[in-house]
N, C-alpha and C positions, 0 to 999 in steps of 0.2 A: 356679479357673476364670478365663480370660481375663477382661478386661477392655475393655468396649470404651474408643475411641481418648478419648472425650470424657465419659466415666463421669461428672465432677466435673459437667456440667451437667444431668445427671440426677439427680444427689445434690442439687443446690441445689433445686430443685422439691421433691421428695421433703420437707427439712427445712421447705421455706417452708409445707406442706401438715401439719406433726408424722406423718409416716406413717414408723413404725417398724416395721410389722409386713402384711405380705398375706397372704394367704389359699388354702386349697384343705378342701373338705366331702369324705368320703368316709365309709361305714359302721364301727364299731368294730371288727367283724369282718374287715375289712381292715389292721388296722394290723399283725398281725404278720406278714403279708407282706411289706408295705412295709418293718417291722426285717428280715426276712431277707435281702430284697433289696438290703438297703444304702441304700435310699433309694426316693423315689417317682419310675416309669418310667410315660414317656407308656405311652394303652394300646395306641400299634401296638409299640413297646417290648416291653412285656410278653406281645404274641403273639410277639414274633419271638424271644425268651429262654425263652418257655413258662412266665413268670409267670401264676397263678394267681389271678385277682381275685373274691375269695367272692362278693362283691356290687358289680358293676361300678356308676358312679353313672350314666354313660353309656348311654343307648338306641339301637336301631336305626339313628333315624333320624338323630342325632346324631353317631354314628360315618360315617355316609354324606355328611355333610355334611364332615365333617371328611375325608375322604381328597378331596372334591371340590375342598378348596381347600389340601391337600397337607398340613394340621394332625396328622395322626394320630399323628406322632412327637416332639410336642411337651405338654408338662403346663400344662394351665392353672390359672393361679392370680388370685385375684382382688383387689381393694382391701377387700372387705365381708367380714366375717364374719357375715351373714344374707344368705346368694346366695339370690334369689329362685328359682335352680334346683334347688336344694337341698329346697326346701318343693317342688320338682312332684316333685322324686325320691322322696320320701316316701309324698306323695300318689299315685303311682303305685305304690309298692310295690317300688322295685328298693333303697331303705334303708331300714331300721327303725330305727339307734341313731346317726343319725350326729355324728359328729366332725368339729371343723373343725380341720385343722391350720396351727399359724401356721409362714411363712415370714420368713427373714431380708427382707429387701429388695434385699439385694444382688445378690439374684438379677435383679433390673429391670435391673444395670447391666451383665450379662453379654456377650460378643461375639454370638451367638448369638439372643439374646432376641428376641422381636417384642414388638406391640403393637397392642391392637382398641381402637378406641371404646366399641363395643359388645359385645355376643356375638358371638362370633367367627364362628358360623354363621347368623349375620343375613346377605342381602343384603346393606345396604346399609353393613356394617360395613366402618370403615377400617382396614386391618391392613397394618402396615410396622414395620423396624427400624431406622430412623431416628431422631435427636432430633425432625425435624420432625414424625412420625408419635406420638411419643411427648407431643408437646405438643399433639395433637390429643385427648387423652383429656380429661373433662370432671372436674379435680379438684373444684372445689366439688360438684358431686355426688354422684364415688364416695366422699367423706367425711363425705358426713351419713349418719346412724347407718340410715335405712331408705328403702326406694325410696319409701314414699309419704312420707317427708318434701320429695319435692322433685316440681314442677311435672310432671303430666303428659305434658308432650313433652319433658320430661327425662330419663326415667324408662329409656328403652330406655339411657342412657347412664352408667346405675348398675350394669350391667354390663359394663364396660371391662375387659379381662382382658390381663394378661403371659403371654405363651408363653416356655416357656421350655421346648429344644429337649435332647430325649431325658430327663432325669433331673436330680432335685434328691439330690444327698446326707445322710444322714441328719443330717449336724452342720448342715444350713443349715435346721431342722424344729427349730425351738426349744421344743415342745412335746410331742417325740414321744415323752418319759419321763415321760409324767404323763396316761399308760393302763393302768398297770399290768401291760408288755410289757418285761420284761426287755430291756434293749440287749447282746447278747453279744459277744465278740469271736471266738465260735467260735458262729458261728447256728446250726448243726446239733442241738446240745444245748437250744438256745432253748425255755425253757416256760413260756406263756404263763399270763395269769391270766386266772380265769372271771369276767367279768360280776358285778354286784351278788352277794358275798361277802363285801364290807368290812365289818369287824365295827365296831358301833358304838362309840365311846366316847368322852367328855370331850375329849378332844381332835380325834378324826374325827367327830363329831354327823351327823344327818341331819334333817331338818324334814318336818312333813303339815299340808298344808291342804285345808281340809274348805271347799268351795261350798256354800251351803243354800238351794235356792231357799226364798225367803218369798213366794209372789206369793196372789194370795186365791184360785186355785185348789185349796190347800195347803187350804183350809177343808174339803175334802171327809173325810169320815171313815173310818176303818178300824178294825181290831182289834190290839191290843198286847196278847198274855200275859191273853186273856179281857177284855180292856176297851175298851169304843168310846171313840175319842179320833180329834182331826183329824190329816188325815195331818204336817201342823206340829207337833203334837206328839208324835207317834210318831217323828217323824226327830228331833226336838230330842232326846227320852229316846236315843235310840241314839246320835247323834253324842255325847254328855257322859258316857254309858256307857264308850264306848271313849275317851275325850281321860282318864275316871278309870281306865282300865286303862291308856293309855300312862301319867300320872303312876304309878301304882301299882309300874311295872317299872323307875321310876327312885329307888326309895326301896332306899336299903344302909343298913342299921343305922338312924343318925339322922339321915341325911342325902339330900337330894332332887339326885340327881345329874344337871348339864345334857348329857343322854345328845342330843336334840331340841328343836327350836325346831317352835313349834303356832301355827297361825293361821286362823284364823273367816270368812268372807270369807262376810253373809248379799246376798243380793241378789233383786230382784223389778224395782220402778219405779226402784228406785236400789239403787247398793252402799254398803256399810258395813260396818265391823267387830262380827262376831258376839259378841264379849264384853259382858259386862255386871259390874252394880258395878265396884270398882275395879279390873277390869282395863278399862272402859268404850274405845271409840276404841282400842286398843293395837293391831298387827297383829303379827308372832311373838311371843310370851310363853313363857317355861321353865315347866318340870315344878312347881321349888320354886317360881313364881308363883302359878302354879294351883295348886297345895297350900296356898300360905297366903291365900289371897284365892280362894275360892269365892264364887256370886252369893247361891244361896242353896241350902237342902236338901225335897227333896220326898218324901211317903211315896208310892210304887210299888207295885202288885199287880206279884208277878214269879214265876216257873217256878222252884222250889225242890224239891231231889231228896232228899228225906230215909228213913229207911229203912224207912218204909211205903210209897216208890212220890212218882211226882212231885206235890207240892202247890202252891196258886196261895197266895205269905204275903207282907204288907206288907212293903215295905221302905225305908229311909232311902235317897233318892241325892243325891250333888251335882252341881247343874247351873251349868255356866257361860253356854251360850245358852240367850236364851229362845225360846220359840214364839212365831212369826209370819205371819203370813197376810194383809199390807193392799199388797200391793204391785199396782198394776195391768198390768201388764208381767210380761215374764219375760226382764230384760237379762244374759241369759248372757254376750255381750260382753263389759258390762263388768269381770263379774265373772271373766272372763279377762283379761284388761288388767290387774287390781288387783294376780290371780296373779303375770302377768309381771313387774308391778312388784315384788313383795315378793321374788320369787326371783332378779331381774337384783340385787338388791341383798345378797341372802343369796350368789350364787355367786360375787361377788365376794370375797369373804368366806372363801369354802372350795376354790372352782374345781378347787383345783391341790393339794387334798388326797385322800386315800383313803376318802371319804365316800359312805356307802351313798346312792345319790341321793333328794331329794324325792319325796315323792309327794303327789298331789293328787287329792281324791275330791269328785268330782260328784254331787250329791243333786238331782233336781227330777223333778218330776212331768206334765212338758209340754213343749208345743211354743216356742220360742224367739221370741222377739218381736225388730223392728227390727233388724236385720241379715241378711245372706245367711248362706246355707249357705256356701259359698266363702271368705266374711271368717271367719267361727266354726272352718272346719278349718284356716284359715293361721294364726290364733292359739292357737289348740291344735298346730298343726304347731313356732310357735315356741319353745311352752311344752317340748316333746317334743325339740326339739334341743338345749335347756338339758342340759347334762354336770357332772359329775365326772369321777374316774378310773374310778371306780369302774361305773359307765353313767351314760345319760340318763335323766330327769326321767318316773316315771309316770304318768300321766294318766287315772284313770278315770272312768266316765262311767254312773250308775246313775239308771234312771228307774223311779220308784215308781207301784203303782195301786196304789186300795181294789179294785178290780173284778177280778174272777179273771178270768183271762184267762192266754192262753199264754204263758209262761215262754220267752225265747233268756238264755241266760248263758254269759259267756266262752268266743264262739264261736270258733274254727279258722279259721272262713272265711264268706265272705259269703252261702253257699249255705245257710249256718242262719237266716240272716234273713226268707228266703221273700218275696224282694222288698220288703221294709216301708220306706217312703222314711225315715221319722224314726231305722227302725234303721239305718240306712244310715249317715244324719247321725253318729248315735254310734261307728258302727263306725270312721268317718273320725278322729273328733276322740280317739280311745282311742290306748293306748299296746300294742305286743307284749310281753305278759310275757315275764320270761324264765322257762325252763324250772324254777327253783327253785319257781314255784309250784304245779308239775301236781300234785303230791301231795294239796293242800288242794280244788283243783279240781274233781280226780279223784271227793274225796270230796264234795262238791257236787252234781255231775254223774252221779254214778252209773255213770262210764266212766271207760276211762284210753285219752287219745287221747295217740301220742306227736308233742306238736304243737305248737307257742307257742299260746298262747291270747290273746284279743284282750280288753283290760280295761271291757268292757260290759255292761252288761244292762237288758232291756226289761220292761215290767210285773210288776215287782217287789213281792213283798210281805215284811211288815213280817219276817217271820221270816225270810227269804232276804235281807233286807236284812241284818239282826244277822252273817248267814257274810259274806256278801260284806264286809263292815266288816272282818271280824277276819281274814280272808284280804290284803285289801287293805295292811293294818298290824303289819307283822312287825320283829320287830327282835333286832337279831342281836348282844343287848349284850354287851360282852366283859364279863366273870367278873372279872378282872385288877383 
């Protein structure tokens, strides 16, 4: 690609700012278009070639705005790899797994290229392809890490975007081989890989973390396996339940293999790490941890099928969290925050491997304290843009009652809801299964809808909580 006349003083900015890499967000399910295609083509491009874009990220009105100020044949790319547009594309529905792909840079220095301050379909955005227009962009801005790291009336200027005019080629997508989409040299044959498939193993791992709410509404009581205990301690037995059937499936012979990394995350008035004795304060911990450092062991009334029919018989379990209930709050915040933190730290780690993605399971019993609905779905929305190759990051979201009451589970759509604002909240902050799980669903649900299902559920009891655990937690360890 051409060059413009004065490239080098766009390069000297660029270094003096370390910006090695920009940006463009699009759905997963897009990507192997974009290999077919050679590359990624603005979207009037891609009408006028009769590309195919499964899940455009673009709306209505955004397309209108863009032929209005002649953009339409131009791909925009960003400085952020958390585009604030990218969290309403979600939150409206037009992506569910998305991907951000990184760009060379060099593309900034093209003949061709433009330049916004802002969103390019703002008023009062400046857009020229000039240096002078170019040094109109607000670097110290578009290079702090999130739009609310920086001043409010800065804020419309952390979206400054590169236009870059008809199509980027595939070699300038310095990530586009780490979707698990074959790069062909004859695309016709191209075939593609399905979504969370990645088989686990010591070298590809995948991590779960378990939210518990502890707030002192948790004190209310329910039934576990014929015995009244508080809802804190019925989540406690099933979350240590399932953390000893994940170690359980990483024991070979005599050895506790790091198939997963597991982390605790209790919160109510404050967050904290859910381990106790020595694993106390830890946040991810392995299988062979938790296998040799247990908190302690409790005898359990449990459901035992023996061959006179099902019996209630004591039984030994080990638990790593305890039961809790003093929390005066219910900061689900920050116990998303904690998430983000421990996972921005683990996908650096794995990113760019074949790793079956995270998952993360929401336990609490109530309505959310100190934050908006709007903050709780953007942190949930950025938890959910978290990737491997393998997909994104899932996020579910299960609210428990003692009180029978009507059951919605891993609904379709929001018309199972029956207007319920709080299921609403969850339906937003939940992740779209993929299709590998209808099977277990199906058998939940007592229907086979062919559908994605949406990873939530509303007044939850303890025995519907035990499926949804074990559905939630699959693992697909290689044999090898």
């Amino acid at each position: 690609m051409k060059k413009k006349d004065n490239w080098q003083d766009y390069k000297d900015i660029l270094d003096a700012y370390g910006i090695k890499k920009v940006y463009h967000f699009t759905d997963r399910s897009n990507v192997e278009s974009i290999i077919r295609a050679g590359g990624l083509y603005s979207w009037g491009d891609c009408e006028k070639k009769g590309i195919q874009i499964p899940k455009p990220g673009g709306e209505v009105l955004s397309r209108s705005l863009d032929r209005r100020r002649n953009l339409q044949e131009y791909v925009r790319v960003s400085f952020t790899a958390q585009h604030p547009m990218m969290y309403v594309a979600m939150q409206e529905g037009r992506i569910s797994n998305p991907v951000v792909l990184e760009i060379d840079p060099e593309v900034i220095l093209w003949e061709e290229s433009l330049y916004s301050d802002s969103n390019a379909t703002r008023n009062d955005a400046h857009i020229g392809g000039e240096f002078a227009d170019f040094k109109q962009i607000h670097f110290p801005v578009v290079t702090a890490k999130k739009r609310f790291d920086v001043d409010e009336e800065e804020q419309p200027y952390y979206q400054a975007e590169i236009l870059v005019k008809n199509f980027i080629p595939l070699e300038y997508i310095k990530n586009i081989g780490n979707f698990g989409v074959p790069i062909s040299s004859k695309p016709k044959i191209l075939q593609s890989k399905i979504p969370y498939t990645a088989q686990i193993t010591r070298n590809t791992p995948t991590a779960f973390i378990f939210l518990v709410d502890q707030s002192v509404s948790m004190k209310r009581t329910t039934m576990l396996n014929g015995e009244s205990v508080t809802l804190a301690e019925a989540v406690a037995r099933i979350v240590n339940n399932q953390i000893n059937e994940l170690v359980y499936r990483c024991i070979k012979t005599t050895e506790v293999r790091h198939y997963y990394d597991i982390a605790i995350i209790g919160y109510g008035h404050e967050v904290y790490s859910g381990w106790n004795g020595a694993l106390a304060g830890r946040d991810f911990v392995t299988p062979e941890e938790l296998k040799n450092n247990p908190f302690k062991t409790i005898t359990v009334k449990e459901e035992k099928r023996t061959r006179k029919g099902t019996m209630i018989k004591e039984v030994e379990k080990v638990q790593w969290l305890e039961a809790r209930c003093d929390g005066n709050w219910t900061h689900v915040h920050q116990a998303l925050d904690k998430a983000k933190e421990l996972l921005d730290k683990w996908m650096t780690e794995h990113h760019d491997k074949d790793c079956y993605p995270p998952t993360i399971i929401n336990i609490t019993d109530g309505v959310f304290n100190h934050s908006t609905k709007e903050h709780i779905v953007q942190q949930a929305n950025e938890l959910k843009a978290l990737f491997t190759n393998d997909g994104n990051v899932l996020l579910w979201n299960i609210h428990i009652t003692p009180d029978n009451q009507e059951q919605v589970m891993l609904p379709v759509s929001k018309d199972e809801l029956k207007g319920d604002a709080y299921a609403d909240l969850l339906y937003d902050m939940s992740s779209l299964l993929p299709t590998r799980y209808n099977q277990p669903i199906s058998d939940i649900r007592g229907d086979m809808i062919d559908a994605r299902h949406v990873a939530m559920a509303t007044n939850t009891d303890m025995s519907t909580l035990i499926q949804l655990m074990d559905i939630g937690t699959p693992t697909n360890i290689s044999q090898k």
